[in-house]
N, C-alpha and C positions, 0 to 999 in steps of 0.2 A: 577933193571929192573922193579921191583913193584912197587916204586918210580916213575921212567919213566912215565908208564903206566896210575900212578892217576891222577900226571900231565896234560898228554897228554888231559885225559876225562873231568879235571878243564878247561882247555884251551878253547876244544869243548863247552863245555857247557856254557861255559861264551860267545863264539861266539853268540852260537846260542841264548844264550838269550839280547846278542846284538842287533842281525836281527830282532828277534821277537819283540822288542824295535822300532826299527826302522821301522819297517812296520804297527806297528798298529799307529804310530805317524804320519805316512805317510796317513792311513786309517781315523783320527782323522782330519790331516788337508784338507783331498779333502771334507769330513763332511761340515765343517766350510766353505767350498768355496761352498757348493752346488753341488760339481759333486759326485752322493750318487754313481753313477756307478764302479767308481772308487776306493772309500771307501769302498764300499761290497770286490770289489778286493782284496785291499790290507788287512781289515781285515782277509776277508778268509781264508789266510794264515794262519794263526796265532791264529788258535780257540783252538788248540791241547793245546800251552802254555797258552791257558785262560779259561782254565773249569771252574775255581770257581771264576771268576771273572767278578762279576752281573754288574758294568760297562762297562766291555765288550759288554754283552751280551744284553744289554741296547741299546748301540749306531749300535749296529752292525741291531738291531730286528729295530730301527728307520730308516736305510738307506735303510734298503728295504722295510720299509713302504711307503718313498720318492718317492719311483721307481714302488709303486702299486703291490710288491709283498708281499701280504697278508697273505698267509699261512706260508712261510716263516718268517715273520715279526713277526707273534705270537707266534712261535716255539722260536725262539730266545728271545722273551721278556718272554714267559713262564719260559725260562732258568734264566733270569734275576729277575725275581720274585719270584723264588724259590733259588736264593741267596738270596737276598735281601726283605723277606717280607711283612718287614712294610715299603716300600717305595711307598706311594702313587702316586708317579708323574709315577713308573715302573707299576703300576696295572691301572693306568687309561688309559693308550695308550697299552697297553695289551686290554684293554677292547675295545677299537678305533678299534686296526687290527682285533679283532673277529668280529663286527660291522661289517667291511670290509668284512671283507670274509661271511658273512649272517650268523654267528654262534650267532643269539640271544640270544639264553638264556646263553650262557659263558657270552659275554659280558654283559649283566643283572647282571652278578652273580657278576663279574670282576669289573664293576662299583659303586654294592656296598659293595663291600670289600672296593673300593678305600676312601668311602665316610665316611665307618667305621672307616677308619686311620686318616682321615683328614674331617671332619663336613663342611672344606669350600674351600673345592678343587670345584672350578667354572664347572672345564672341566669335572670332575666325573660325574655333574648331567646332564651337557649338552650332554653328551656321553649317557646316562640312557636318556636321553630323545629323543636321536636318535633312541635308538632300542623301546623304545614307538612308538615314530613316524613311526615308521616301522610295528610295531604290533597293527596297526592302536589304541592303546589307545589315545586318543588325548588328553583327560582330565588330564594326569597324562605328558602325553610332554609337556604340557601349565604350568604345575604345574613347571616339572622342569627346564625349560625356563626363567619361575620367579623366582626359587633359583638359576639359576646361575647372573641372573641379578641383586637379592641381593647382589650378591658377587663381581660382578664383571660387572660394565656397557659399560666397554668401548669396546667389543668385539661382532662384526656385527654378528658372527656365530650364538649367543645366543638370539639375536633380531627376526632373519629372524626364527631360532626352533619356536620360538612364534607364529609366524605369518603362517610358512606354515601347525602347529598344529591346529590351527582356521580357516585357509581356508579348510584344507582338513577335517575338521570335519563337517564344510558345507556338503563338496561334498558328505561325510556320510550320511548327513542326506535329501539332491538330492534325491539320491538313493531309499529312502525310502519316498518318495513324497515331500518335502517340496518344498514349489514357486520359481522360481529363484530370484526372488525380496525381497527374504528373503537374499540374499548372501548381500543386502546391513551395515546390522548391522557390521558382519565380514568383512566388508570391510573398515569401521567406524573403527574397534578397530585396523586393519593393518596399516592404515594410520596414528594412531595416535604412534602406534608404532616404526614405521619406521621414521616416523619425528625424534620419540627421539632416535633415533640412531644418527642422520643426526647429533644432538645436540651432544652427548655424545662420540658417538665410535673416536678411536684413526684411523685416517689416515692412508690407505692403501688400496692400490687396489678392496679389502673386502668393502671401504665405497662406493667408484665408482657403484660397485656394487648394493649397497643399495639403492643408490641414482636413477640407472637404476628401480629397483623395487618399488621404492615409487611412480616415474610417472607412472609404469603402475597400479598400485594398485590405484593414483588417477583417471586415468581416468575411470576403471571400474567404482570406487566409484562415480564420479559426472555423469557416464553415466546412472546408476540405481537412484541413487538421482532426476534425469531430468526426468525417467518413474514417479516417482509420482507426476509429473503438465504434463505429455504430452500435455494432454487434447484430442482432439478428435482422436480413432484411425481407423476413417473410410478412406477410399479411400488410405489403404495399398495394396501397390503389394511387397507380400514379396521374401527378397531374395533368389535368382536362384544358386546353386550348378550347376558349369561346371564339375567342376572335382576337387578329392578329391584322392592325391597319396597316396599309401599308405606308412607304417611305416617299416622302418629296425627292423629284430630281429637281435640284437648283438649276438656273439660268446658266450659272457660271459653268456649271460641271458640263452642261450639256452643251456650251459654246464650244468648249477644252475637249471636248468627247471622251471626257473621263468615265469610263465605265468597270464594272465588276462585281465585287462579292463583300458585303461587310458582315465579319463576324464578331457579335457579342456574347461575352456571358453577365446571363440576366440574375440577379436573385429575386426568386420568387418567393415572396415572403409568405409564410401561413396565414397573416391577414387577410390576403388576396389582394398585396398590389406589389407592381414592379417600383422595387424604388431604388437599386443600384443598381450600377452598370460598370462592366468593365471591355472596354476595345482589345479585339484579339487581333483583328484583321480591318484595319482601317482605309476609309479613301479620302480624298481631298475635295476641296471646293465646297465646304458645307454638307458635304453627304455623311459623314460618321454623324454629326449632330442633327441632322433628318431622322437615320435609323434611329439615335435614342431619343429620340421626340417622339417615333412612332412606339417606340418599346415599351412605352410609360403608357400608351393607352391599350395596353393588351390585355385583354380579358382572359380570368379564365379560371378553373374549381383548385384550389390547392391541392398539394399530392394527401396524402395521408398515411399514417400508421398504426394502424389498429384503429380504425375510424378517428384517428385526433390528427387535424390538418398539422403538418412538420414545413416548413422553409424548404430550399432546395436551388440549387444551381443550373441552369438548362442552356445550352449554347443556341442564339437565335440569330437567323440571318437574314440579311435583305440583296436582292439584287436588284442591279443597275445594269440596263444595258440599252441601250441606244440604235432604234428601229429606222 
């Protein structure tokens, strides 16, 4: 009967680690296809038979990173990196979902452990130089912008850190009076930037992108290059604000109680519409892409010169503050 009995629990247990087999393979391949929704599913299952199994807990902490759940996402690669932890590729997207979730200093900390493991992991510094960029350091996101591009030039992410490190170090130094006709230098080395992307980076939606950013980045650039021969600036009427909507607070910003000041410069084309934009002073959680949502429905009479409507640059801003 005792016999019987061990049998029966061999049996069981060989099912069940059949199932369990079969579901995280399941969980593995919706991964691979891209539907992460379905892959958190089916791993889900199946976490009880993979506690010490930092692959598991790897891919499981990536599908809901997919899916913009963040807290989650670090809990799980935390798990994975405490299996696993000299694996830099685990501690650098550990370091990502903290990022995500506005847990700076982990993620500081997290990217350089990653950097400790591995001297020329690309995304460690470009990650370290997200939460710079976020802790408005700008000197030190420009810095690691350029160690990932020593390492690794073919990837747009690491171009564009460059570049929004140097504009938004301008809009820093706005702030504290500097000309607007100074953003032309920083506009000089953005351009020059983003061209070598155009040249280097690997194909993908990401360069489209880049490519959208380099024409507005030139035309700032040549429209401040044109202020130093204007030549005569008499007989301006300048531009008339009709209306000016204002900005969504997101959910998210407003759970995070992210609050502040976003400053743009808008070009206000002589047609009479805003159609580019560039981030001087940015915030998180969806609120930069609130202000240039609202900045695109701003009305308003072009400036003029000698009565013929001219283009023109105007810095516009939205606050955010939480009552």
């Amino acid at each position: 009967m005792r016999n019987l009995c061990l049998v029966g629990l061999f049996i069981l247990l060989s099912v069940l680690a059949i199932f369990a087999q079969k579901e995280r393979d399941k969980g593995v391949e919706f991964y691979n296809k891209g539907d992460y929704e379905s892959s958190i599913k089916y791993l889900s299952l199946v976490e009880s038979v993979n506690k010490k199994d930092g692959d598991f807990w790897y891919l499981l902490g990536m599908a809901y990173f997919k899916v913009s759940q963040f807290d989650l996402s670090r809990l799980a690669l935390e798990k994975a990196v405490k299996l696993k932890p000299q694996n830099s590729e685990f501690r650098t997207n550990l370091a990502f979902a903290n990022f995500k979730a506005n847990r700076l200093k982990q993620a500081e900390k997290d990217a350089n452990e990653a950097i400790k493991l591995d001297s020329k992991k690309a995304d460690a510094f470009y990650i370290r130089g997200l939460v710079f960029l976020r802790k408005e350091k700008f000197d030190n996101a420009i810095a690691d912008a350029e160690q990932s591009l020593a390492l690794d030039k073919s990837k747009v992410s690491y171009y564009q850190l460059k570049t929004d490190a140097i504009l938004y170090k301008f809009g820093q130094e706005r702030d504290k009076g500097k000309e607007l006709i100074g953003m032309l230098e920083p506009l000089r080395k953005s351009v020059e930037i983003l061209e070598a992307c155009a040249v280097n980076c690997i194909s993908s939606s990401d360069l489209t992108n880049n490519k959208d950013k380099l024409e507005v980045v030139k035309t700032f650039y040549e429209y401040f290059l044109s202020q130093l021969s204007s030549g005569d600036e008499s007989n301006i009427t300048e531009l008339s604000l009709l209306s000016k909507p204002s900005a969504n607070y997101t959910d998210s910003a407003r759970r995070s109680q992210i609050q502040g000041t976003i400053t743009l410069a808008v070009f206000f084309s002589a047609d009479g519409n805003t159609k580019k934009f560039l981030v001087l002073r940015p915030l998180s959680y969806g609120l930069t892409e609130q202000a240039v949502a609202a900045a695109q429905k701003i009305k308003f009479i072009p400036q003029k010169r000698g009565g013929k409507p001219i283009s023109v640059v105007k810095l516009v801003q939205y606050a955010f503050k939480l009552y």
